[in-house]
N, C-alpha and C positions, 0 to 999 in steps of 0.2 A: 468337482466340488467348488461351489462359489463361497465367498469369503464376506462377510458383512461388516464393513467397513465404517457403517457409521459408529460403534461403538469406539474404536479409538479415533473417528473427531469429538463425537464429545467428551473423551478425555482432554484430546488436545483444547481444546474451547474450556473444561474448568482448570489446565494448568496454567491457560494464559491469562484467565481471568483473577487468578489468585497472584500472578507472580509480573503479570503486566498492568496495562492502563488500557483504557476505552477511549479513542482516538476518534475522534470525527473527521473524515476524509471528505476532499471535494475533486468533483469531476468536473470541467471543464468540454463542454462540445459545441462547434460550430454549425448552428442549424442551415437552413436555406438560404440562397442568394435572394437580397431584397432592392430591387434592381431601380425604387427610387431613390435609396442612400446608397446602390452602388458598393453596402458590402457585404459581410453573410451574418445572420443574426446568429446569437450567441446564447448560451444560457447553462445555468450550472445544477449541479445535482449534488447530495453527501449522501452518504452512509457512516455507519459505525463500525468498529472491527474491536478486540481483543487486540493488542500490540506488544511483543516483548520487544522491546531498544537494546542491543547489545552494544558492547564496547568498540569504540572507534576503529575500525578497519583501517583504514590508510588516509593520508593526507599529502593533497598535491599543492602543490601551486603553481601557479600560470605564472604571475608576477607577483610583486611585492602587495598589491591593492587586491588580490583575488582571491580567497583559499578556499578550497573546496573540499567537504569529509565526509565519506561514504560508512552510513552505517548498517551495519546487514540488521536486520529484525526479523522475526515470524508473527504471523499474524493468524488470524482467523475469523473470517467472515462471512455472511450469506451472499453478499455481492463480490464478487469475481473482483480483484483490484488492475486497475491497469497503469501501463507507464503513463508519466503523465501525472496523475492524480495526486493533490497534495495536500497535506497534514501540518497542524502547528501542533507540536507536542514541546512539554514543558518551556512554553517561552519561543519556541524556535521552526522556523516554516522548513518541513522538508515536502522533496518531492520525490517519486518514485519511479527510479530509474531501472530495476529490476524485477521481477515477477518469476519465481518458479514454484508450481503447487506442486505439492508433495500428494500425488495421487496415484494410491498404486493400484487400483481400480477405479470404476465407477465412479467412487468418493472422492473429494478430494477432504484430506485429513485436513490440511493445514497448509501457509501458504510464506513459501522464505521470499523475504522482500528485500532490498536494498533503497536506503532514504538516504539521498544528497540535501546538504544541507546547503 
């Protein structure tokens, strides 16, 4: 018996649409070695996802001058999100320090993300 899984992502995609924000995310890759400046060129890419922000997970500090706060979120996107890739949402630049999709087939429903701010 096979299970058709896209019906609960687009559940997931109009929960998070009604109860999050639409995030523009940016990808950062380094292309080729370009051997008369000697370094690799660079060049960036976005996408858009569905994003719900939850409440603050934990808070470290390194020192006095450092603080760092991990916030877990779900997302849902057509492009696959990877660590790395970063988002300014309400005012504030996170980056994407986790990635686990929620794929219990084929699909993936949805995608639990953690954004360091």
């Amino acid at each position: 018996m096979t299970v058709n899984y896209s019906a609960l992502s687009s559940t997931a995609e109009r929960l998070l649409t009604n109860f999050g924000q639409t995030v523009t995310f940016t990808r950062f890759t380094r292309g080729t070695y370009v051997a008369a400046s000697g370094m690799n060129s660079a060049s960036s890419s976005t996408y858009t996802a569905k994003v719900a922000l939850f409440e603050q997970e934990k808070k470290e500090e390194g020192d006095n001058q450092l603080q760092i706060a991990d916030f877990p979120a779900s997302m849902h996107s057509s492009t696959p999100p990877l660590i790395g890739d970063t988002a300014t949402i309400n005012g504030k630049s996170y980056r994407i320090n986790e990635v686990e999709p929620v794929q219990p087939g084929s699909t993936v429903i949805y995608y639990e993300i953690t954004l360091r701010s």
